[in-house]
C-alpha positions in Angstrom: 75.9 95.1 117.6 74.2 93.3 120.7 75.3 93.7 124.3 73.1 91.5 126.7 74.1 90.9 130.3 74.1 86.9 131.9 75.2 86.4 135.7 76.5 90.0 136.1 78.6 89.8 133.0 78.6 91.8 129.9 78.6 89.5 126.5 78.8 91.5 122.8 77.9 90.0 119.7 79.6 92.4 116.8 79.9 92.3 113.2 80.5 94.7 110.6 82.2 94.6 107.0 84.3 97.1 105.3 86.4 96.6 102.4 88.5 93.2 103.0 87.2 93.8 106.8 85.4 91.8 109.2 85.0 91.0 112.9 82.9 89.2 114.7 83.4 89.4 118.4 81.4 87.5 120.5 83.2 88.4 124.4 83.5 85.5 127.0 86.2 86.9 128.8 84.1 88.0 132.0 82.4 84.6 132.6 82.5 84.3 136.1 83.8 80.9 135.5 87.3 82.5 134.0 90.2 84.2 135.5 90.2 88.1 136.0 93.1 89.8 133.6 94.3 92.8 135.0 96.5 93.2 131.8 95.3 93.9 128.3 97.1 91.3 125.9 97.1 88.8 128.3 93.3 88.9 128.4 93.0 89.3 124.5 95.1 86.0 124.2 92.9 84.1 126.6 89.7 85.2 123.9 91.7 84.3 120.7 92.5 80.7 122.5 88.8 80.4 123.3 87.6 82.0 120.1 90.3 79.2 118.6 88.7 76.2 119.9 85.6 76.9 118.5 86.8 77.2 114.8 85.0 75.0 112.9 81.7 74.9 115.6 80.8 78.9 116.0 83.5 80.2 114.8 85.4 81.0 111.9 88.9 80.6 110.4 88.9 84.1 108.8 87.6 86.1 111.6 90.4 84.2 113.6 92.8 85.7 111.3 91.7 89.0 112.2 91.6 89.0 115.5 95.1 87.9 115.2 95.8 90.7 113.2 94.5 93.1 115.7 96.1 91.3 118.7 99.8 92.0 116.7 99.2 95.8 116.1 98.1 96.1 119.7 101.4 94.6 120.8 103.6 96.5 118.6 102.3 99.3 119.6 102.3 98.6 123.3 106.0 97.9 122.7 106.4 101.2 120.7 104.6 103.6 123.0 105.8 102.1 126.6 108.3 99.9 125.3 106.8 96.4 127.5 105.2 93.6 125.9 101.7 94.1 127.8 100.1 97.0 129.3 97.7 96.5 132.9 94.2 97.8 132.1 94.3 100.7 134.8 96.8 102.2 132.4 94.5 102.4 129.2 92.9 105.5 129.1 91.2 108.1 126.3 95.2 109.1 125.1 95.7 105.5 124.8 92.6 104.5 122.7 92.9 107.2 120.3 96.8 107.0 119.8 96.0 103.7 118.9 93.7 104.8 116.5 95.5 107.4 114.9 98.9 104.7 114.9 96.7 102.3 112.6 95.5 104.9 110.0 99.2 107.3 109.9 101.4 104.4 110.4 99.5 101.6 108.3 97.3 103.8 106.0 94.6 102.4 107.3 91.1 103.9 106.5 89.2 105.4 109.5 86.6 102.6 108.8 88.9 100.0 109.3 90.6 101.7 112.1 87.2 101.6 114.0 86.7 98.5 113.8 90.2 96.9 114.9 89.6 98.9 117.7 86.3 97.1 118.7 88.0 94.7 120.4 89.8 96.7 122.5 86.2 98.5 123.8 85.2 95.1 124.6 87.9 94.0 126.8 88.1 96.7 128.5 84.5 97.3 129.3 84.5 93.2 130.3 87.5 94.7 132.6 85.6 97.5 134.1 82.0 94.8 134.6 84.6 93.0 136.4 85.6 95.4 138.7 89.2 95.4 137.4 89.3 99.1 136.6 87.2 102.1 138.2 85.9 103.9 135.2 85.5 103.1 131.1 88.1 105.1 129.2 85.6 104.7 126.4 82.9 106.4 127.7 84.8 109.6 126.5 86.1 108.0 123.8 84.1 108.2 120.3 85.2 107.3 117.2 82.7 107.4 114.1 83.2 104.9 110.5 83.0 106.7 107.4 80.0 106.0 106.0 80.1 104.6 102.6 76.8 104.6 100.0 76.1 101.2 99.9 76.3 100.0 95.5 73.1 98.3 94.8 72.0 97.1 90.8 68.8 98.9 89.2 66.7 96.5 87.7 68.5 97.1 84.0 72.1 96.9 85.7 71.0 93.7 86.8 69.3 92.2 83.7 72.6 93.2 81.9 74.2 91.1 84.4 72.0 88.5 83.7 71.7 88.8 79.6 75.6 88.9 79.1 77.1 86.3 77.1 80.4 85.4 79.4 83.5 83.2 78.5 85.1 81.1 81.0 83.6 78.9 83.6 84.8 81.1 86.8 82.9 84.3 85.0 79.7 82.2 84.8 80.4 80.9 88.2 80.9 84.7 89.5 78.0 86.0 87.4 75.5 83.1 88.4 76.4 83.4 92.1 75.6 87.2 91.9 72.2 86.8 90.4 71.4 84.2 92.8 71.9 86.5 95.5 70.4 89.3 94.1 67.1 87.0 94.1 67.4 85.2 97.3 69.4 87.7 99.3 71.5 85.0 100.4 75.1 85.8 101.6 78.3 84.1 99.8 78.8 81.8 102.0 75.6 80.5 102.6 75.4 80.3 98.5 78.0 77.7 98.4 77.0 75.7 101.8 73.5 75.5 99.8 72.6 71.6 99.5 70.1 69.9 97.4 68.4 68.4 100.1 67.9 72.1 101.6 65.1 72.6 98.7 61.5 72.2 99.8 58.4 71.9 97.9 55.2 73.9 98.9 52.2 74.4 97.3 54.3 73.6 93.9 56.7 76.7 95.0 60.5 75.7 95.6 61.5 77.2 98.9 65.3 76.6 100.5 64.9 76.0 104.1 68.6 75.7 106.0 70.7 77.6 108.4 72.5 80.2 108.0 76.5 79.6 108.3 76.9 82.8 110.3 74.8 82.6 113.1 73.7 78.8 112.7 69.6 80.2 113.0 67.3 78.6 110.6 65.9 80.5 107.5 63.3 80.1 105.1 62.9 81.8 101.1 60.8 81.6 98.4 62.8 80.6 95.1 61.7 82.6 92.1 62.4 82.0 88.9 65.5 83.2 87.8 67.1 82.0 91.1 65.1 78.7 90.6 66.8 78.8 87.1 70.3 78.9 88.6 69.5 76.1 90.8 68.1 73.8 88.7 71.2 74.2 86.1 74.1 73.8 88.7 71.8 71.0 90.5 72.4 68.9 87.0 76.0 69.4 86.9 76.9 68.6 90.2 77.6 64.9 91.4 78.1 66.0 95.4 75.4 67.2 97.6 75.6 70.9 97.0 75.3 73.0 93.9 78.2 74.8 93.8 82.2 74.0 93.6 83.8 77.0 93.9 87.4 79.0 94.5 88.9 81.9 96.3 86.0 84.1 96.8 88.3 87.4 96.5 88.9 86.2 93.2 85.1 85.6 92.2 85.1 89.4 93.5 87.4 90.2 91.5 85.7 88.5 88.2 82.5 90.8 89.2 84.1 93.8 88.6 85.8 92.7 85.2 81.8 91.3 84.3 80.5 94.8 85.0 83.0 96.5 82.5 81.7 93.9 80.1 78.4 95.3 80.7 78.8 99.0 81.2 78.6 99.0 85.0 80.6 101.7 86.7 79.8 101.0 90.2 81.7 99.2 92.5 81.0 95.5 92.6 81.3 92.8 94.9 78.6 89.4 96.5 77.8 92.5 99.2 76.3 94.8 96.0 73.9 91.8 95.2 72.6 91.4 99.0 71.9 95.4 98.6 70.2 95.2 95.3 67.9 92.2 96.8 66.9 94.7 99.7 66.5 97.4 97.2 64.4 95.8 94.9 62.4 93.8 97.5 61.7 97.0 99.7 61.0 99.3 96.5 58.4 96.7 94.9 56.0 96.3 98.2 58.2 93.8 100.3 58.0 94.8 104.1 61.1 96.1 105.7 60.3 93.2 108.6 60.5 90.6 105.8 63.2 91.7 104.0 65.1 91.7 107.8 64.3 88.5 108.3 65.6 87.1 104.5 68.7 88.7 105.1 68.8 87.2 108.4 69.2 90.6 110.3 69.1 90.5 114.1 67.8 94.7 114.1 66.0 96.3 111.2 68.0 99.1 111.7 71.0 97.1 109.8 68.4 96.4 107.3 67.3 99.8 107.1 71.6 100.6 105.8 70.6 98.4 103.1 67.6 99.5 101.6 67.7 102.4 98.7 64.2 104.3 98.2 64.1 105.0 94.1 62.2 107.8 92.2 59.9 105.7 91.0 59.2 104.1 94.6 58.9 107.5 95.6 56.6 108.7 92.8 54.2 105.6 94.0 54.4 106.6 97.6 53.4 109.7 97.0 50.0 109.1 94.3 48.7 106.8 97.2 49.4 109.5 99.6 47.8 111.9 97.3 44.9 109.3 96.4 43.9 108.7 100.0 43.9 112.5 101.2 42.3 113.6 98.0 39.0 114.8 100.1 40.8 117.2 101.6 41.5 119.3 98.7 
């Protein structure tokens, strides 16, 4: 999460993921150019019309969809607590916040994960309303509510060469399976897997890099290909007749053909495109790769999001310490 101030006004650039969860909330609702709301929904609705119009440009369709989906539990629950269809900011306080909290995860069984972060939103319009001047004090700087924290799955390096060894059936398993082990070598996300173009490979030094931008955050990026991912490439580059290298379907459903590939292969742990990203930090961290570089492939703004992904090993650790040991050994 970054907050960064412009002309007096606070802007927030969030995202997080949880299970079927995502927002990214980018705040423009105290330019000084736009109206002052002095009532909650009425200033949500003015974001989700801006955040609308750049669908497509900056923005996303499915984050849209969840910022709808927090704008309607707000709302019913504005007309179940006070029984009006908005509420004026100078009424929200700590009671407020965490009612609405606990309303989500009793009412809709939603985990406290997922609770925290539909509630994200709401900490951001009302601290645009308080830089604004529209209320006095923050509610939320009494307010705290903590994510579960969840151990992030990542592959070992024999979980993954399973993955990569298994004779599948289907097309869509091989799609799955491929796309998984691409990302495990590249660290690339799903969706910049299948905006990946031909033309986005680059020759250097008789390496194949991909140089592109990333669909997120539109910022350029730069990796090395290495073989097996180089593999991948080159056999979907053949098969295609359009520009990029992969034509593919729902991604939930590509999910859920991971999970039924790691049955195949004796894999207990929970699988999904997000596991592969973690194994790529993993491995990449565990085998000499800097934690700076390894921010920078996954396209990190803060190494302390990297840091969530990375997993030190035994063996890792073993190393660490016989070249501690090694370099002190005088002192013995």
């Amino acid at each position: 999460m970054n907050h960064y101030f412009s002309n007096n006004c606070l802007y927030t650039d969030f995202t997080i993921s949880n299970t079927n969860c995502g927002i990214a909330y980018k705040s423009s609702i105290c330019d000084e150019r736009k109206q002052s709301f002095t009532y909650l929904l009425e200033a949500y609705d003015k974001e989700i019309e801006y955040f609308r119009n750049r669908v497509g440009k900056d923005r996303s369709s499915s984050t849209l969809k969840k910022h709808e989906s927090v704008r309607k539990h707000l709302g019913d629950f504005i007309r179940k607590k006070t029984g009006a269809e908005d509420i004026p900011f100078e009424d929200i306080g700590e009671d407020f916040i965490s009612e609405f909290c606990n309303y989500l995860m009793e009412d809709f069984s939603l985990s406290r994960s997922t609770a925290w972060v539909y509630q994200i939103p709401l900490k951001h319009l009302v601290a645009a309303a308080f830089s604004k001047g529209v209320i006095k004090r923050n509610p939320f700087s009494m307010f705290h509510l903590s994510p579960d924290v969840k151990e992030r799955s990542f592959l070992t390096e024999s979980e993954l060469r399973k993955m990569m060894d298994i004779r599948l059936k289907g097309k869509v398993k091989n799609l799955a399976r491929d796309l998984f082990v691409l990302s495990c070598w590249t660290g690339l996300s799903y969706v910049d897997m299948i905006g990946l173009t031909k033309n986005s490979l680059v020759e250097r030094k008789d390496e194949i890099w991909i140089v592109a931008r990333r669909k997120k955050t539109k910022k350029p990026f730069q990796i090395k290909v290495l073989e097996p991912a180089a593999a991948i490439l080159k056999r979907y580059g053949k098969k295609s007749e359009s520009k990029y290298f992969f034509k593919t379907g729902c991604y939930n459903y590509l999910n859920a053909k991971l999970k039924d590939i790691a049955d195949e292969c004796g894999i207990t742990k929970r699988m999904s495109f997000h596991c592969a990203r973690h194994t790529f930090a993993t491995m990449a961290i565990n085998n000499g790769m800097s934690i700076e570089s390894v921010s920078q492939i996954l396209g990190h703004s803060s190494i302390k999001t990297t840091q969530i992904y990375t997993r030190i090993t035994v063996s890792k650790l073993d190393n660490d310490f016989t070249v501690f040991k090694d370099n002190i050994k005088a002192f013995f």
